[in-house]
C-alpha positions in Angstrom: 17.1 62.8 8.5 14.0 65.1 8.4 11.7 65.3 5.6 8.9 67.9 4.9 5.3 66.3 5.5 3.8 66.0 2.3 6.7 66.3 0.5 7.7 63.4 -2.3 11.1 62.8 -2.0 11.8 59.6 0.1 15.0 58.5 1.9 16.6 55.3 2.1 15.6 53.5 4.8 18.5 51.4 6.8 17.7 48.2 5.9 18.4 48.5 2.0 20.6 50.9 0.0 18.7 52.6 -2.3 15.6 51.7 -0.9 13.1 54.1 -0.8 10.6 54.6 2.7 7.0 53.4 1.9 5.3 56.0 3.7 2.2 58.2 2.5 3.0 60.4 0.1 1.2 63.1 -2.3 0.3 61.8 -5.8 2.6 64.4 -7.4 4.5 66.9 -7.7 6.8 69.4 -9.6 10.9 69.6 -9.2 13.0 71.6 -10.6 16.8 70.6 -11.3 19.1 73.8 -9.6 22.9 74.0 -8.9 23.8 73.0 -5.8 26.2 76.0 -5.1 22.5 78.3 -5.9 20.2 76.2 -3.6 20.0 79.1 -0.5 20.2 82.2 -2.8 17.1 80.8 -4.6 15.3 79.4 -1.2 16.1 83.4 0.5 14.9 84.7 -3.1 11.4 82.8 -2.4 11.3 83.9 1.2 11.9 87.9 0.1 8.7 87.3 -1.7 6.9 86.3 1.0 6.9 82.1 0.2 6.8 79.9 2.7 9.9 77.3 2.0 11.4 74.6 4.4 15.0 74.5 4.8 17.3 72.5 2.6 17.2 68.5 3.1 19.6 66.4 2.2 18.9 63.3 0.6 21.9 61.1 0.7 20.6 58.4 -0.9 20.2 60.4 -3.9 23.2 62.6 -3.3 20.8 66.0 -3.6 19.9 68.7 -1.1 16.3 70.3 -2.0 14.1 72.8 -0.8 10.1 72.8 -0.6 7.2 75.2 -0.9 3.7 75.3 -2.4 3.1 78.2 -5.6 -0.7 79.7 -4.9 -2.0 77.2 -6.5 -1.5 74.5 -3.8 0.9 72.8 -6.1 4.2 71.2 -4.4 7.0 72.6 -5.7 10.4 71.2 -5.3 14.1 72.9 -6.1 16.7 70.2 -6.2 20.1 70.1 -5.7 22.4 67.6 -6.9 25.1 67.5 -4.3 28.6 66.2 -5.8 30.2 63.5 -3.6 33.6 64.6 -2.3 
């Protein structure tokens, strides 16, 4: 599973469910709770205004599918997606 550099949300690493990976990660950032069902429409809404914004990642071991980008500011910005198991 790919994860943006930088970014905060860690996946589970194979050895333990629910474990976390210990690797480097920024001291903080901000995320913001969205619908899954309006995770793209928001991420192409960024884009059209000219932000940079990875593509969604899914974190299973959450279930949640997120998107990330920086505001002007430098801040680290995260939308997240619950996703709903099926």
């Amino acid at each position: 599973m790919a994860r943006r550099p930088g970014s905060r949300c860690r996946r589970r690493q194979a050895s333990g469910a629910g474990q976390e990976d210990k690797g480097t990660w920024p001291t903080q950032h901000f995320a913001f709770t969205v619908e899954e069902a309006d995770i793209e429409a928001a991420a192409a809404a960024l884009k059209k205004r000219g932000v940079a914004v990875t593509r969604p990642v899914l974190h299973e071991w959450m279930p949640a599918s997120s998107v990330y980008f920086s505001d002007p500011n430098g801040h680290e910005l995260e939308l997240c997606a619950p996703v709903k198991k099926t």
